[in-house]
LUMSESE-126581 format. One record per residue (C-alpha): x, y, z. Coordinates in steps of 0.05 Angstrom, whole numbers, padded with zeros to 5 digits, always signed. Each point is the difference from the previous one (the first is absolute). Last residue first. Example, Ala and Ser with C-alpha at 12.3 -4.5 7.8 and 13.67 -1.06 7.14 Angstrom:
2
+00273-00021+00143-00027-00069+00013
END
This chain:
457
-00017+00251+00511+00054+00051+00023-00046+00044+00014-00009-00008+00083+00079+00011-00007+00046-00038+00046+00055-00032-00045+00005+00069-00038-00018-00018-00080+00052-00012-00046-00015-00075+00008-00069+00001-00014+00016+00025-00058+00041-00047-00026-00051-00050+00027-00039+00028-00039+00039-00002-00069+00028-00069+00014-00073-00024+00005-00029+00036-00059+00068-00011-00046-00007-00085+00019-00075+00008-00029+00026+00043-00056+00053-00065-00020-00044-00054-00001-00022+00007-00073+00054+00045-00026+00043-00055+00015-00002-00031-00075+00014+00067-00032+00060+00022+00035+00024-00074+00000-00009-00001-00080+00052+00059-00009+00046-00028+00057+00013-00075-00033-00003-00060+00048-00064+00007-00003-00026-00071+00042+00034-00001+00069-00021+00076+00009-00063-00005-00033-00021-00056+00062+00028+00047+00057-00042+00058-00023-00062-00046+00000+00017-00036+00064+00022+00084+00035-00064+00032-00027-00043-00054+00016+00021-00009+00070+00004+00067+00009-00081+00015-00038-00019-00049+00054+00026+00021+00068-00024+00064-00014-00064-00021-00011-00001-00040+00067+00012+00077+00040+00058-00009+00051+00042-00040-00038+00038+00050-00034-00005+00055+00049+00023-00049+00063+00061-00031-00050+00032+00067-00007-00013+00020+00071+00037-00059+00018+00053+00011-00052+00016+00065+00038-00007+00054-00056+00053+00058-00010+00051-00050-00032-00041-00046-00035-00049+00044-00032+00059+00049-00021+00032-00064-00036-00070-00015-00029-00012+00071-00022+00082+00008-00032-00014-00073-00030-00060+00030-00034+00037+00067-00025+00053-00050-00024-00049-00039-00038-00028+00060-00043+00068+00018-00020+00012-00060-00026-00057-00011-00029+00007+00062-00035+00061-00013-00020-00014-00066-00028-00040+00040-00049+00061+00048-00021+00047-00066-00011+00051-00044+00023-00013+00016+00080+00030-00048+00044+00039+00051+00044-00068+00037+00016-00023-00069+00033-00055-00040-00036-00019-00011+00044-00039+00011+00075-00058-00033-00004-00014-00049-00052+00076-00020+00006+00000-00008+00078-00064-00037-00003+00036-00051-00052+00069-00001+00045-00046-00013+00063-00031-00061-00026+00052-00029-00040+00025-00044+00061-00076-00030-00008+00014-00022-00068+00045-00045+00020-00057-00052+00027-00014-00020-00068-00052+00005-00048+00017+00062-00023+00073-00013-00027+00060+00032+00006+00047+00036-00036+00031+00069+00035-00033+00064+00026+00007+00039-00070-00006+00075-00027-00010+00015-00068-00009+00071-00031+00002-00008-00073+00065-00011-00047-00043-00039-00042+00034-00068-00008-00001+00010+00083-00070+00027-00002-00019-00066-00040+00032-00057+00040-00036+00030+00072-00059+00015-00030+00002-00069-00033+00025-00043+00073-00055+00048+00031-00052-00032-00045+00020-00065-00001+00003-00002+00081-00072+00028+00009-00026-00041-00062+00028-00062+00037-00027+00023+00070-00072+00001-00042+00001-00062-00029+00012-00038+00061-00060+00040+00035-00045-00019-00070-00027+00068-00020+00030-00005-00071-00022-00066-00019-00066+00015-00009-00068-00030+00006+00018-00046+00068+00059+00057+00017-00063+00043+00019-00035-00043+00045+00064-00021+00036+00017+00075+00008-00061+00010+00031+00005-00064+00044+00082+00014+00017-00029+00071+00019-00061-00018+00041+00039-00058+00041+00051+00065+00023-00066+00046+00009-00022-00062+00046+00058-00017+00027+00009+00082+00023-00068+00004+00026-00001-00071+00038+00064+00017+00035-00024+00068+00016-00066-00027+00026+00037-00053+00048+00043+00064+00023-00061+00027+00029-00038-00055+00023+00051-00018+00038+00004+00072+00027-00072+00002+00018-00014+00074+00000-00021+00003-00067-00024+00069-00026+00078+00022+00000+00016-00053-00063-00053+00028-00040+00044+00056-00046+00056-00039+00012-00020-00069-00034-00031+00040-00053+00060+00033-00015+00042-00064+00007-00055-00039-00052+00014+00068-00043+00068-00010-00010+00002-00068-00021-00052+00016-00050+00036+00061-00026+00064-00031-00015-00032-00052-00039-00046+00053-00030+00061+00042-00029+00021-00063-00037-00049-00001-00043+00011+00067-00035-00038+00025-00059-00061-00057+00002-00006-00001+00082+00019+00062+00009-00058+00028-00046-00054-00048+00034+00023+00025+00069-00012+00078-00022-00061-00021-00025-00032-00038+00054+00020+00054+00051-00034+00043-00046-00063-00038+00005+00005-00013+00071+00010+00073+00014-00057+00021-00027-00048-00062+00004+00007+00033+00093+00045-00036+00051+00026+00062+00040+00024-00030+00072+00037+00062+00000+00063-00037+00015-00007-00072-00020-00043+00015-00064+00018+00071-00021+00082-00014+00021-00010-00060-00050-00033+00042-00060+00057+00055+00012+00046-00047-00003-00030-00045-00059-00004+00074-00037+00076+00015+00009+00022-00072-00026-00041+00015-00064+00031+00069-00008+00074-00036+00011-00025-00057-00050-00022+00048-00051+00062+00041-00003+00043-00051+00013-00031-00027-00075+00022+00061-00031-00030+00061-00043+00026+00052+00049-00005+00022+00074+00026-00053+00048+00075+00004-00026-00004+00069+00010-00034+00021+00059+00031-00057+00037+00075-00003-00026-00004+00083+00009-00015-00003+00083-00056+00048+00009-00064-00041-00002-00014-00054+00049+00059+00018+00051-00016+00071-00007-00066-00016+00013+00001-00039+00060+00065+00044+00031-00047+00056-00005-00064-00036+00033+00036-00024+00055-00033-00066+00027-00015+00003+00083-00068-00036-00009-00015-00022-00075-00036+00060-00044+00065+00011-00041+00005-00074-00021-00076+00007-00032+00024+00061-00028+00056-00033-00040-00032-00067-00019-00061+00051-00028+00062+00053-00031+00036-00062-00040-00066-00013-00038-00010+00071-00009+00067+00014-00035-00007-00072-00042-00061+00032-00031+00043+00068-00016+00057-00032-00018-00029-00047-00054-00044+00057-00024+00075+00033-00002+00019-00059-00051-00054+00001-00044+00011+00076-00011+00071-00016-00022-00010-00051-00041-00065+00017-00037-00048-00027-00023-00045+00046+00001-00008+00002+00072-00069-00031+00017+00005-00072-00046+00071-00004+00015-00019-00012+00076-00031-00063-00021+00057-00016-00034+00044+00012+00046-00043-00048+00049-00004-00056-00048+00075+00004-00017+00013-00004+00065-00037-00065+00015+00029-00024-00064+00070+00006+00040-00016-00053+00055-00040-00054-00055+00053+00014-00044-00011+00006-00090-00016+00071+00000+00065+00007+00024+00036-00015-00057-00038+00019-00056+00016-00042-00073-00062-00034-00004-00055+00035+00044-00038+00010-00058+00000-00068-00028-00022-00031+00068-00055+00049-00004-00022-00024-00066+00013-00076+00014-00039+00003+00068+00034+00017+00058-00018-00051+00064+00058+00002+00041+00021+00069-00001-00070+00015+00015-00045+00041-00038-00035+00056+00021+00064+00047-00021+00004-00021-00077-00081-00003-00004+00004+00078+00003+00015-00007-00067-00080-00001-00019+00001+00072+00012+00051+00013-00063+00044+00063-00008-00001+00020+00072+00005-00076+00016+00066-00010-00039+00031+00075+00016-00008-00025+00078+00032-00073-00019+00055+00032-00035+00010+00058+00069-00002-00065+00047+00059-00028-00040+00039+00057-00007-00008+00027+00075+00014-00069+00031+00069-00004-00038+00015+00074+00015-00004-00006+00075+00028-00072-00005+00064+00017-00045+00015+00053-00050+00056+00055-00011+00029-00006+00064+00014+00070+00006-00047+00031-00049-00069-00034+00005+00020-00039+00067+00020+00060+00024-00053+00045-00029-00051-00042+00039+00030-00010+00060+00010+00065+00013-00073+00025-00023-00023-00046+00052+00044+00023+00059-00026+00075-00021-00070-00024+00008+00013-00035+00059+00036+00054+00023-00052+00044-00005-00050-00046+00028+00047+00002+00059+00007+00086+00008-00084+00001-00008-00019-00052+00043+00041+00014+00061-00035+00063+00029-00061-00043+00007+00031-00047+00049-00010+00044+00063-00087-00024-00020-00050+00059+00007-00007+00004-00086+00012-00061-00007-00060-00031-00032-00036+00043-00050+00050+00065-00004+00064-00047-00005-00043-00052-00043-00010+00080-00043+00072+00012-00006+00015-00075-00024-00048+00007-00053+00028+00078-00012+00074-00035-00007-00030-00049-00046-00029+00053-00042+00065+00045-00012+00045-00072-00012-00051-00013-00053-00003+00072-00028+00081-00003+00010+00011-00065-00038-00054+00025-00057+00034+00044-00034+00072-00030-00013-00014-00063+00004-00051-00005-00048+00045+00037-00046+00050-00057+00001+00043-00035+00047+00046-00050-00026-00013-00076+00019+00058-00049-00014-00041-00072+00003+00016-00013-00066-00003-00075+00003-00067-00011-00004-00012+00041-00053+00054-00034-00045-00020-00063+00021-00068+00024-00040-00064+00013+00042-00061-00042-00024-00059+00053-00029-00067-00020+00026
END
């Protein structure tokens, strides 16, 4: 087992080659026939079906962009980091068997050999992006090795994922299937920044599959190994790329469940004792996961954590200025204290609607741009042609809606006060953002519907 130089581990450039070349369109050829023949197996009667095709596309397409943009535009960074380091640990087993030792063992407990090998990587050397090098590399081991073929495997998996939260949403009384899946898939920031070699990628797929495994439990009252396992899974990989994620999740979900059981008690006491006991309890859950955590490392401790949040927006913040990059600010202040609630609506504000067209500084920011002002254009409709009762009658009147806008608007709220720096923002929203696009998007067309029509729902 050959140890990488620095020099290997640095150059992190990747230039296609034949491989490339010939077998990108055989593999995009025989994903498109996989997806072609699910159509044929499962959808074939389903409205949906006539979605697949057109979104995997983009996914595809959103991959690819991402790819050659952080190959050529940015000329590294994550993408490429994870790429370079999963692609020396695939040559390192293909060459020697016994190297498969190098993703068994645990950060923690590398033996000499191992801890030799890893040496000079970078993020080989994270619990959070480990967990992506594991999963590229597993994916290396089917594509050659390659980049770009890696990458629209990435899509493809991350495609279905997405499409089980989606058609779960679609089979809700009075949801609009069109405004469901152009919210999930159509909007570039999604399909892009959802599609590649990235951790958002995986914790955007993962965050699809707990949907679709909650909406199968409460719902369908579906409790079968199946969807335990990969409800498991999907929970397991959020908890080691992105902690955070859960502690908006578990507060979330008491409120779900609260909702989805509330109107089988008809003792109102009882009632709103339950939602007080629900919400403490997922509250006492957090601090006591978090607790548990912070007592083996430092880095999940709650005091720990609103440092990191303000360090790391205070360095964004420092090094897109130096940079020339696309900043945006909503003043000094500090996490701990009550100010941070006046940032509230500035930080959703930000993740939704900005950057504006007059803040663009570069061709990347312009797509944001642009992609934000066709979102405030669907809210601002929203608002005008909608009565805000009828507004908050769809949104509450299924519990699972409810949920995925309380998520989507904490979460999006959250990378608002923490970016401070448009071209991480786009990334870091990604998360909440296509559950914000599905409601906006039906209620959008809801709203160009006649008041009266028996279709409207």
């Amino acid at each position: 087992m050959q140890n990488p130089s620095l020099y290997e581990i640095q150059s992190s450039i990747y230039q296609p080659n034949w491989v490339d070349l010939v077998l990108l369109p055989i593999y995009i050829f025989i994903l498109l026939f996989m997806a072609r023949m699910i159509i044929w197996k499962f959808l074939n009667n389903s409205p949906l079906k006539q979605w697949v095709m057109p979104g995997l596309l983009l996914k595809m397409i959103g991959a690819l962009f991402i790819t050659l943009s952080y190959t050529y535009y940015y000329k590294g960074g994550d993408t490429s980091g994870y790429y370079n380091e999963s692609r020396l640990i695939t040559e390192a087993i293909l060459d020697d068997p016994s190297a498969i030792k190098l993703i068994w063992q645990s950060i923690d407990n590398r033996s000499t050999d191992v801890k030799d090998f890893f040496k000079y990587f970078n993020y080989s050397n994270s619990n959070d992006t480990f967990t992506v090098i594991l999963l590229t590399t597993f994916v290396n081991l089917f594509t050659f090795n390659s980049f770009f073929i890696s990458a629209i495997v990435y899509s493809f998996i991350s495609f279905w994922c997405m499409f089980a939260a989606a058609y779960t949403f679609s089979t809700l009384e009075k949801a609009h299937s069109k405004g469901i899946m152009i919210g999930m898939f159509f909007f570039p920031n999604v399909f892009a920044w959802s599609s590649g070699i990235l951790k958002d990628t995986i914790c955007l797929s993962s965050l699809c599959i707990i949907h679709f495994c909650i909406f199968q439990f409460f719902e369908r009252k579906k409790i079968t190994f199946f969807y335990t396992l990969i409800f498991i899974v999907s929970f397991y990989l959020l908890l080691k790329v992105r902690i955070f994620i859960i502690a908006c999740y578990l507060i979330v979900m008491a409120i779900y469940i609260y909702l989805k059981f509330r109107s089988m008690i008809k003792n109102t006491m009882i009632k709103n004792t339950l939602g007080i006991i629900l919400i403490v309890g997922s509250t006492t859950s957090l601090y006591q996961l978090f607790d548990f955590l912070s007592s083996s490392s430092k880095l999940y401790n709650i005091e720990t954590i609103f440092k990191t949040a303000k360090t790391q927006r205070d360095y964004i913040y420092y090094i897109s200025q130096q940079s020339q990059g696309s900043t945006y600010t909503l003043g000094d202040f500090d996490f701990e204290s009550y100010e941070v609630l006046f940032m509230l609506p500035s930080a959703l504000n930000v993740s939704l609607f900005r950057p504006y067209l007059w803040e663009v500084k570069n061709i990347m920011m312009l797509f944001s741009a642009l992609e934000a002002s066709f979102v405030l254009y669907f809210f601002g409709y929203v608002m005008l042609k909608m009565k805000r009762k009828e507004i908050v009658e769809f949104i509450t009147y299924q519990p699972v809606n409810v949920y995925i806008f309380i998520f989507s608007i904490l979460y999006l709220i959250l990378v608002g006060l923490t970016s401070y720096n448009f071209g991480s923002l786009v990334r870091y929203k990604t998360l909440a953002y296509p559950f914000f696009l599905i409601l906006l998007m039906q209620l959008y067309y809801k709203a160009r519907m006649p008041y009266n029509n028996p279709k409207a729902d």
